[in-house]
N, C-alpha and C positions, 0 to 999 in steps of 0.2 A: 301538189305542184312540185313536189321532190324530184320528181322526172321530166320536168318541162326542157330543162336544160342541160340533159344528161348526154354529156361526147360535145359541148360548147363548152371554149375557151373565152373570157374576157380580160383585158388590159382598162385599166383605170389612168383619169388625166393625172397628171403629179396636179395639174392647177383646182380638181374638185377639193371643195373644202373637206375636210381631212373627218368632219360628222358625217358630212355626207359620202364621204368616201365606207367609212363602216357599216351607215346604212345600208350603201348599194351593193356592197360585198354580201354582207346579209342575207340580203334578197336573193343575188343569186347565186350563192350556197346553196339556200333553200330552194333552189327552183335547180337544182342540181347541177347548177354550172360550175364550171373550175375558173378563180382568179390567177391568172400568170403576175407573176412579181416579174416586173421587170423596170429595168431604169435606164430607156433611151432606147433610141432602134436599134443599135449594133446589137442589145440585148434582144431584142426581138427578132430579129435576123436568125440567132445562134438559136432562141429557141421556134423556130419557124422550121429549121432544119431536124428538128429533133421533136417536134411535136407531131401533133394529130393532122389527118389528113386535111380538117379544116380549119383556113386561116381563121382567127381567131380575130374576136369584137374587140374595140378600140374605143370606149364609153368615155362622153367628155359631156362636160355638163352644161346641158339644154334649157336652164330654165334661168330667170332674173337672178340678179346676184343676193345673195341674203342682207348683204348689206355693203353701201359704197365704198370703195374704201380708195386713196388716191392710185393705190397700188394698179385697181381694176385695168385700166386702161392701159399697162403697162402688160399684165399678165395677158390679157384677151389676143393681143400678137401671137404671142409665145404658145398659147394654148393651139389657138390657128396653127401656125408652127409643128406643135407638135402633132395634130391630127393629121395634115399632111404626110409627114414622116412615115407613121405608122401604116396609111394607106399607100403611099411607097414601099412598103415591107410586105405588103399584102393583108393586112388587116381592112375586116370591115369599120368604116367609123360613124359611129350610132350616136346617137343621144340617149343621155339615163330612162328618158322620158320613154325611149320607146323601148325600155328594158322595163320599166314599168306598166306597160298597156301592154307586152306581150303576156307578163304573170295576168295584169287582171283580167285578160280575154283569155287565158291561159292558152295560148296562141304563139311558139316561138317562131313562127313562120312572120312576123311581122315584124321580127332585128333582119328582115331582107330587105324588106321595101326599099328602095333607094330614099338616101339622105340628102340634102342637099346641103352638106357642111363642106365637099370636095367636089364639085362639078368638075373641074378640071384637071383633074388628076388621072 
């Protein structure tokens, strides 16, 4: 699967918890994608101009919280927030989940499918 995701860029939420944030890098590393470090859209902008021809994935996390925490409620905005932003930039914005079902179908054609975390954007 080293070449699943070989010439794909991804961007991680700052709000994925920080295990799972090394998990999903992990993943795809090993599924040959590149993670952009970036911190904010101005930064994505700058490397938007200077990267690859394709806008690059915007991975926020899709699935129940690990655990409650009062913070949740406060961050779940912010995160919305940020997904927006990044689809403003020209990032696709995915869920992990479907960065996960595309390794196990080894099928990268499925971080296409439209999400339905930005309808209106």
């Amino acid at each position: 699967a080293q070449k699943l995701f070989l010439g794909l860029y991804f961007c991680l939420s700052t709000y994925i918890n920080p295990d799972d944030t090394e998990h999903i890098q992990n993943l795809i590393a090993a599924a040959g994608g590149q993670i952009l470090e970036i911190s904010g859209s101005h930064s994505l902008r700058e490397n938007l101009e200077k990267a690859p021809a394709k806008p690059p994935y915007f991975v926020y996390y899709g699935g129940a919280p690990r655990e409650f925490a009062p913070s949740l409620l406060d961050d779940l905005p912010k995160e919305m927030e940020e997904g927006i932003e990044y689809a403003a930039c020209g990032a696709q914005v995915i869920s992990h989940l479907k960065v996960f079902d595309a390794i196990a179908a080894y099928d990268a054609q499925i971080l296409n499918h439209k999400d339905h975390f930005t309808p209106y954007v």
